[in-house]
C-alpha atoms as an extended CHARMM CRD file, in Angstrom:
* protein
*
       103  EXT
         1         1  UNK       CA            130.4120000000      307.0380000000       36.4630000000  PROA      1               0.0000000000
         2         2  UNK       CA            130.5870000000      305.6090000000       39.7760000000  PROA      2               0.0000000000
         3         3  UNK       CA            133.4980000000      305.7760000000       41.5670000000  PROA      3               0.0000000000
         4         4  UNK       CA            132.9730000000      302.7270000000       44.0080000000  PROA      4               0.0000000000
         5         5  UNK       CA            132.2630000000      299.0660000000       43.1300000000  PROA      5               0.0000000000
         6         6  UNK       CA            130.3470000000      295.6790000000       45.1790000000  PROA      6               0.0000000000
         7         7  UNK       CA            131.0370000000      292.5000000000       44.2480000000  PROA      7               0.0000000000
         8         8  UNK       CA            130.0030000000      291.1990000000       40.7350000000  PROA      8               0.0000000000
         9         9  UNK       CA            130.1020000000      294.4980000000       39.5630000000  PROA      9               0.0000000000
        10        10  UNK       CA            132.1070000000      294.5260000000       35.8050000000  PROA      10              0.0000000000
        11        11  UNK       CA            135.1890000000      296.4830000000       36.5680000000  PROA      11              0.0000000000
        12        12  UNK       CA            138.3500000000      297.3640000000       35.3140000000  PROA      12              0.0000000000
        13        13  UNK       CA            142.0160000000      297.2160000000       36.9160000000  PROA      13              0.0000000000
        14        14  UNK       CA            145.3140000000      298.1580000000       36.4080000000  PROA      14              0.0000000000
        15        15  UNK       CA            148.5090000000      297.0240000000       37.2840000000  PROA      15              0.0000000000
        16        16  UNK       CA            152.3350000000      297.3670000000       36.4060000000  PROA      16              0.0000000000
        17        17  UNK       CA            153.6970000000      293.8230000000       35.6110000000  PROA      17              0.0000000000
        18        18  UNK       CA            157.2270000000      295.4080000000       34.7990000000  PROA      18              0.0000000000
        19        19  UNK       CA            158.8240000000      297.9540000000       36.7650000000  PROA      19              0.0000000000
        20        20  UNK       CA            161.7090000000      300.0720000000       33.9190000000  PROA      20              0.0000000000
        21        21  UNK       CA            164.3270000000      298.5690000000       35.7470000000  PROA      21              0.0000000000
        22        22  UNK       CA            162.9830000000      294.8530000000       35.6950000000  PROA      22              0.0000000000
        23        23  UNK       CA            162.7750000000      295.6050000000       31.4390000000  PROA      23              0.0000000000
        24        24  UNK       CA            165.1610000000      293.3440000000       29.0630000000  PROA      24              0.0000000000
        25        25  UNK       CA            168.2260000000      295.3240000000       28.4000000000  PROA      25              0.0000000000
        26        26  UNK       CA            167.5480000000      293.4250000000       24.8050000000  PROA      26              0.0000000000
        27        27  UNK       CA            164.3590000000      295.5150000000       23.8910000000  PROA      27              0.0000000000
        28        28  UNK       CA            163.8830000000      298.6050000000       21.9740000000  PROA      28              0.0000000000
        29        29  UNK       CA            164.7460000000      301.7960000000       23.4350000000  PROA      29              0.0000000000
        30        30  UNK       CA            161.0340000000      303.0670000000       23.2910000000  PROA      30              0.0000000000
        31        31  UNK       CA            159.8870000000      299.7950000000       25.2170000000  PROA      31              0.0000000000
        32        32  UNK       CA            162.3050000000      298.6900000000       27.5950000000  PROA      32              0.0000000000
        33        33  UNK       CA            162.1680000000      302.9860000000       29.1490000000  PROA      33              0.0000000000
        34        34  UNK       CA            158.2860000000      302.3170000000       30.4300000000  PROA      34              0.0000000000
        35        35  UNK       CA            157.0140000000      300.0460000000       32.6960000000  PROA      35              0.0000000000
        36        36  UNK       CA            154.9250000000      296.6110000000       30.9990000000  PROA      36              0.0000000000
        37        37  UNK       CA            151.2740000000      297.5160000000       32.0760000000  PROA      37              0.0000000000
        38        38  UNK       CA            148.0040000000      295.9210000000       32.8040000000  PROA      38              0.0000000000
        39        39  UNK       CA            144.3310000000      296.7680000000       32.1830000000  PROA      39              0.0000000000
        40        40  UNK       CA            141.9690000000      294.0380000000       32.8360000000  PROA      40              0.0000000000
        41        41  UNK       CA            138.5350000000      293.8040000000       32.3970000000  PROA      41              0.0000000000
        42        42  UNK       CA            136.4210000000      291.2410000000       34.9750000000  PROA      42              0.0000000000
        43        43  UNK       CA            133.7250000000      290.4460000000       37.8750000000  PROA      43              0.0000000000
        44        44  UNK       CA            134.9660000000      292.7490000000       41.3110000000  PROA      44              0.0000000000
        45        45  UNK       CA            135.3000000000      290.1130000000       44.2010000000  PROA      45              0.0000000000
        46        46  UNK       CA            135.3890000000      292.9220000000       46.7210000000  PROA      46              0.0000000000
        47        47  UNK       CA            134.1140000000      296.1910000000       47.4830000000  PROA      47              0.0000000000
        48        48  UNK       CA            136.2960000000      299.1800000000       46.4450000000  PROA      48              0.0000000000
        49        49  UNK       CA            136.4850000000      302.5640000000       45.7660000000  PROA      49              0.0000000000
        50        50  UNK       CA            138.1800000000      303.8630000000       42.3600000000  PROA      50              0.0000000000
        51        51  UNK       CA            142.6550000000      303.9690000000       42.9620000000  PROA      51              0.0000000000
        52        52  UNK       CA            141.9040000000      300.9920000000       45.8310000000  PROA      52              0.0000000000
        53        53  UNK       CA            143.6270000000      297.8930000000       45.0550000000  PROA      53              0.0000000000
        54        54  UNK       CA            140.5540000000      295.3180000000       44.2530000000  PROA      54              0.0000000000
        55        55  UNK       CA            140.2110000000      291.5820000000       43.3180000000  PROA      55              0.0000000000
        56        56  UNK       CA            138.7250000000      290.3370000000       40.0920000000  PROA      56              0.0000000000
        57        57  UNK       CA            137.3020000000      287.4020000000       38.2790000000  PROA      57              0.0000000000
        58        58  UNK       CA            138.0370000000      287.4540000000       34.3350000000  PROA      58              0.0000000000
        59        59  UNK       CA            135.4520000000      285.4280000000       32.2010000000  PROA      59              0.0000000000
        60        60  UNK       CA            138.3260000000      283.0160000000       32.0960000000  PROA      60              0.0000000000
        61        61  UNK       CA            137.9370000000      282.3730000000       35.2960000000  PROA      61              0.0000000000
        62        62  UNK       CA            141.6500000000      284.0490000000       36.4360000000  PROA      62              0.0000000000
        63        63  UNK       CA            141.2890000000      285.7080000000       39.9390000000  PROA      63              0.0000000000
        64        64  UNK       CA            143.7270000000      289.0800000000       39.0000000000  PROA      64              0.0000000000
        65        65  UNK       CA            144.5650000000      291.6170000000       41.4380000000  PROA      65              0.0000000000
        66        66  UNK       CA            144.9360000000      295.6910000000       40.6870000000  PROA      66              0.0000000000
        67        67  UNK       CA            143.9900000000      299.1950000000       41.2130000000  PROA      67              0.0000000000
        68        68  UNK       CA            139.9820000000      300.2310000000       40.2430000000  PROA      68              0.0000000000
        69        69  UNK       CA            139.9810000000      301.9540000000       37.5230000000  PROA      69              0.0000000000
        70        70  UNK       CA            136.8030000000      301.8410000000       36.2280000000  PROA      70              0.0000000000
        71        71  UNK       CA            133.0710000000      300.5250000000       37.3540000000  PROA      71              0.0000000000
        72        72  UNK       CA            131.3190000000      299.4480000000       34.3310000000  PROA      72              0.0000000000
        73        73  UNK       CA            134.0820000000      299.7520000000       31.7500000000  PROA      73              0.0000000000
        74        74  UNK       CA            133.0880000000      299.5850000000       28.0740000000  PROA      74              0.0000000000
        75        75  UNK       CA            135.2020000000      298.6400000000       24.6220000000  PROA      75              0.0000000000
        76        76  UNK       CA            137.2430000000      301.7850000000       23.0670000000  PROA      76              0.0000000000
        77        77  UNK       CA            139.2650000000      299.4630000000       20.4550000000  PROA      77              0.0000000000
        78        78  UNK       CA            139.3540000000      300.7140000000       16.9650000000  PROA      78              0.0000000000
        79        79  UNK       CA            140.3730000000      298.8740000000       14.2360000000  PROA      79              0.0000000000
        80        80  UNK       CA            140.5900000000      302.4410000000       12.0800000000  PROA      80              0.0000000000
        81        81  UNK       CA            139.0730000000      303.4610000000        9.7170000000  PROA      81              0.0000000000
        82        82  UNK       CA            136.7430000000      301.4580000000        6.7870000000  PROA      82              0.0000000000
        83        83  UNK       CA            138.7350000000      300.8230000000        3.8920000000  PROA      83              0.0000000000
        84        84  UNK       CA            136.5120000000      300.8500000000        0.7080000000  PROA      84              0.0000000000
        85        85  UNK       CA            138.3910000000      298.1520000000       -1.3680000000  PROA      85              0.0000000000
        86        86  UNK       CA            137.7740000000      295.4760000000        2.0470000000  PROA      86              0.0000000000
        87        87  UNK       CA            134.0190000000      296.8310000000        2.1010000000  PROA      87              0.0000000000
        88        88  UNK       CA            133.5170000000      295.1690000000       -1.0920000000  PROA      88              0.0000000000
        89        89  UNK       CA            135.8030000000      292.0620000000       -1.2910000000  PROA      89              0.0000000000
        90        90  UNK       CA            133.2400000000      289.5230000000       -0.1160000000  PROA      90              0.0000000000
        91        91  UNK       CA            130.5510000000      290.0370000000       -2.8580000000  PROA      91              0.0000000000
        92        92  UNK       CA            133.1690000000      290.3000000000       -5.2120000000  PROA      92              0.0000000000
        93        93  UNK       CA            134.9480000000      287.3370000000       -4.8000000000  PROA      93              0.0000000000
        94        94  UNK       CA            131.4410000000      285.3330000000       -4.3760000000  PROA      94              0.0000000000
        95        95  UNK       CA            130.3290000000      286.9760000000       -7.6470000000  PROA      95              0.0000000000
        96        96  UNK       CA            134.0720000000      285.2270000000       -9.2720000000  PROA      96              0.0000000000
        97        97  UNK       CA            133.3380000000      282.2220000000       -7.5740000000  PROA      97              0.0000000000
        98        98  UNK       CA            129.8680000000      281.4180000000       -7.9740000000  PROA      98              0.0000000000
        99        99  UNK       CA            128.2390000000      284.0080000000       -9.9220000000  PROA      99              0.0000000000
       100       100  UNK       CA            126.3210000000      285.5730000000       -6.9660000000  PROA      100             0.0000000000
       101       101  UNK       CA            126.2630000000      289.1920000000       -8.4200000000  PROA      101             0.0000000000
       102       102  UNK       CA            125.0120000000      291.1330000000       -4.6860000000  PROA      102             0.0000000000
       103       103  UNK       CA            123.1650000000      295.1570000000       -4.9810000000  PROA      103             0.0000000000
């Protein structure tokens, strides 16, 4: 992984957008005790190396400031595991619609 980026390099940045103390008293315990975070994905405007503050351009077009994290970040989401009774909901409900029986 690199550690340094140019510009128009995909990169990834983070940033705190709520220190503890600038938390609603109102939340839950378990949220309102960390800070509100950022991790944004874009197009580097500048040249940085990784923990220097850098300039980006998301797809959206928003110009977002924050320290590197990453030089070309991928996708670790998960939506879990496959559940086998959602595997086969669409063929079954087009075979009780239409009659469509599916291998």
């Amino acid at each position: 992984m690199d550690l340094k980026c140019k510009p128009g390099d995909w990169v990834e940045v983070h940033g705190i957008i709520f220190e503890v103390q600038d938390r609603l008293a109102s939340l839950p315990e378990e949220t309102r005790t960390v800070p509100f975070e950022m991790w944004i994905k874009g197009f580097a405007l500048d040249e940085c190396e990784k923990g220097q503050l850098c300039s980006i351009k998301t797809v959206t077009g928003r110009i977002i400031q924050g320290e590197l994290t990453e030089v070309n970040p991928g996708y670790t989401q998960s939506f879990g595991p496959a559940v086998a009774e959602l595997q086969r909901i669409g063929s079954e409900l087009r075979e009780q619609l239409w009659g469509v029986k599916e291998n």
